[in-house]
N, C-alpha and C positions, 0 to 999 in steps of 0.2 A: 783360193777355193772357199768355196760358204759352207758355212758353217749346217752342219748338217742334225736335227735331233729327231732318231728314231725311238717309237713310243709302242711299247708293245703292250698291247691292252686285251685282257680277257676276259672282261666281264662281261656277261651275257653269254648267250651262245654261239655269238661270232670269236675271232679272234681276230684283231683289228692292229696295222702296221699304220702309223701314222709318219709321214714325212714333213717334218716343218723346214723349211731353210729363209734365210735370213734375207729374204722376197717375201716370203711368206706365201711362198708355194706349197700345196697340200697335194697329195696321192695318196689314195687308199684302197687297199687291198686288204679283201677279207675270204683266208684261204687257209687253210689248216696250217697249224704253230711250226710243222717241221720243217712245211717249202721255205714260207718265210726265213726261216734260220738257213737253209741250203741255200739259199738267194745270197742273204746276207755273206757267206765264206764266200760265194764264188766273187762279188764285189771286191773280197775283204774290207769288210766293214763290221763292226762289235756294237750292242746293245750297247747303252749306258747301262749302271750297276741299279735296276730296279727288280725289286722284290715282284715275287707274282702277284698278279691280280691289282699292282699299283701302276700310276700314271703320271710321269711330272706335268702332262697336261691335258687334262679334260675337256673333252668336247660334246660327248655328249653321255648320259645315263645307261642304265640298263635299259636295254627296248619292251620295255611293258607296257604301261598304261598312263602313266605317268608324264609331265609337260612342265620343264621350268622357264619360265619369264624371266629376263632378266632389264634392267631399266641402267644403262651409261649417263652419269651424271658429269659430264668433262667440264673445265674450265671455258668460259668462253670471252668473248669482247661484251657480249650483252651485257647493257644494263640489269637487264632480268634472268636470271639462270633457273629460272625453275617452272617448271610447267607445271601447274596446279590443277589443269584439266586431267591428264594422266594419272597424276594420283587421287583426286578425285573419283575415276573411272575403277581403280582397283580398290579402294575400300567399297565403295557403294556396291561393288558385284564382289565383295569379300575375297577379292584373289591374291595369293600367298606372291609373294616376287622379291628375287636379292636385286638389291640396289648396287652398283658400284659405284664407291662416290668418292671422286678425288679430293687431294688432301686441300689444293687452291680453293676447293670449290665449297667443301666444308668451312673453309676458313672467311670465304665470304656470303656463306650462308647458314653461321648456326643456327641459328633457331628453328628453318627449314630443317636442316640438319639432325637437330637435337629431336622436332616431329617426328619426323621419317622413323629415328629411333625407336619410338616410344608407341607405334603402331606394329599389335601381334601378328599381323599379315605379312609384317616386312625385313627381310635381314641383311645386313648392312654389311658389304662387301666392299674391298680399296678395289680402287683405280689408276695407281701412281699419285702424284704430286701439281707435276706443269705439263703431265702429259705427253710428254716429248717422245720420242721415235728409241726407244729403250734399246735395238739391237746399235743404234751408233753411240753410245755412250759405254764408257768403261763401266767395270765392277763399284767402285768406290758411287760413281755416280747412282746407277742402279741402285744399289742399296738404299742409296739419302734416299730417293724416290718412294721406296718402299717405306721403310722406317719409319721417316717424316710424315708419310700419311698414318700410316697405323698410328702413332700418335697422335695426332691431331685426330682422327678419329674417336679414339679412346678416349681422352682428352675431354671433349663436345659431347658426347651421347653415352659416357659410358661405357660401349660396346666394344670387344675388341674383334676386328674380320678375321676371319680365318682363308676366306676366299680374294684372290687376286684376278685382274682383267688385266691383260696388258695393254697398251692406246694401240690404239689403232688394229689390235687383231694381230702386234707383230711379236712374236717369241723366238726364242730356239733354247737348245740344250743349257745353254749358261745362263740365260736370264730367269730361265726356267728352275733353275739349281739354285740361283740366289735366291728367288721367291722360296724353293722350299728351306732355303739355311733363315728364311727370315723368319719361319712357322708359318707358310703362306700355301696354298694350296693354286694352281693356276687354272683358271676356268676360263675356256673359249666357247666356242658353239657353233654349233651343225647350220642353224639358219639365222641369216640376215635377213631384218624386214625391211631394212633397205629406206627407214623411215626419214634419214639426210636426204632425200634425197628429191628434189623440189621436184621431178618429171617426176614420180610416181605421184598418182592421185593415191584417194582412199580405198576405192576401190581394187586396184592391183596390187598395192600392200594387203588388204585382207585376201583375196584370189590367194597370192603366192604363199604363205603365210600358212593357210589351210589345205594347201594342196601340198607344201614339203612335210606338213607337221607329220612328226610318227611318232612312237613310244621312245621315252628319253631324250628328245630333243631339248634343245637348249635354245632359247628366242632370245637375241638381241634387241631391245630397242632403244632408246632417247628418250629421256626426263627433263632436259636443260635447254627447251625449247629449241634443239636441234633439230628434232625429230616434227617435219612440217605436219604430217598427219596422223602421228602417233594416235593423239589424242582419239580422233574421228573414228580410225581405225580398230584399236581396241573394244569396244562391246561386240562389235559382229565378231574379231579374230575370238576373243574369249565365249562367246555363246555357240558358234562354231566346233572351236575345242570339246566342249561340253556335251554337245550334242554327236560328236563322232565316239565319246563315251570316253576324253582324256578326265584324267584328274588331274587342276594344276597345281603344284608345291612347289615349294624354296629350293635353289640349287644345295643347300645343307640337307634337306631331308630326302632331295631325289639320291645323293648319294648314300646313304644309311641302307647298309647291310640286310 
């Protein structure tokens, strides 16, 4: 049987059941705290031991006005890992975005690295190590992954993350546990821009983009020249934002109280 982690999240004025399992299949239901819990007995099935109002994994913000960007830095075969049009595109329209940046990927790109850093618009979030499929590796493994990158992070820029991605968008209950036993907080998100993805033009990445965006949304996209039309994309997605009257901020400051 898979591995099952339910997340009970209350902030805002929904009350939110998130279902991950180790597919990394989601359901959600948002329905007042007590069915939820009635559901759960009739299952038998028990919350993990979280505190109210906490998450071992976050997907999206309070639903206000607010919009965090987020940019996946992964290892790749390229010669060149770094798209400098993307970032470019965020200093020059001044937009705040956590980076997550793997620990290979720092290791063959400090001094991009070390930049990234050293820019007030940007905060510097891991992404694991080699990337790898994190629900089929044991604990021991898991943790190098984590650790190794926060190091090497630390290490290069100074910074220490607070925030984790796992590869590929795959979590559950344990991997989830480790990040938080590493000081790691685990950050997923509500929308894909889907920017891997060579049949999207530029076009239907900003379309989709601006038509899921809400208050608290969390934007994935690609910095590591993964991302075919990130680049392109970006000023309409961020001018769009803007003008539907989001504010966008850091995944660290969309969650502050």
């Amino acid at each position: 049987m898979q591995d099952v982690l339910f997340i009970i999240d209350q902030r805002g004025e929904d009350t939110m059941m998130h279902f991950l399992t180790g597919a990394n299949l989601r359901n959600r239901l948002s329905v007042p705290f007590f069915f939820i819990v009635i559901v759960m007995l009739l299952l038998g099935l028990s919350a993990p031991n979280i505190t109210p109002g906490e998450s071992l994994v976050i997907e999206h913000g309070k639903r206000d006005k607010r919009i965090a960007l987020t940019f996946d830095a992964c290892p790749t075969s390229l010669p060149d890992e770094y798209d400098e049009q993307v970032v470019e595109v965020l200093l020059r329209e001044k937009v705040p975005a956590t980076l997550f940046l793997s620990g290979r990927w720092v290791e063959k790109n400090p001094e991009k690295a070390k930049y990234l850093a050293d820019q007030k618009e940007f905060e510097i979030a891991a992404h694991s190590y080699w990337h790898p499929h994190l629900l089929e590796k044991d604990d021991a493994r898991v943790l190098r992954e984590m650790k190794r990158t926060q190091a090497i992070i630390e290490k290069v820029t100074g910074k220490t993350p607070r925030y984790f991605r796992p590869p590929y968008g795959e979590v559950d209950e344990r991997v989830a546990k480790l990040a938080k036993e590493s000081g790691l907080v685990t950050i997923q998100y509500d929308i894909a821009s889907g920017d891997p993805d060579p049949g999207l033009s530029t076009e239907r990445i900003v379309r989709s983009v601006l038509r899921e965006a809400k208050g608290g949304s969390i934007i994935v996209f690609h910095m590591n020249k993964r991302g075919v039309h990130t680049a392109e994309s970006l000023p309409a997605i961020i001018k769009g934002l803007r003008e539907k009257g989001f504010t966008l901020v850091t995944v660290g400051e969309m969650l502050k109280e």
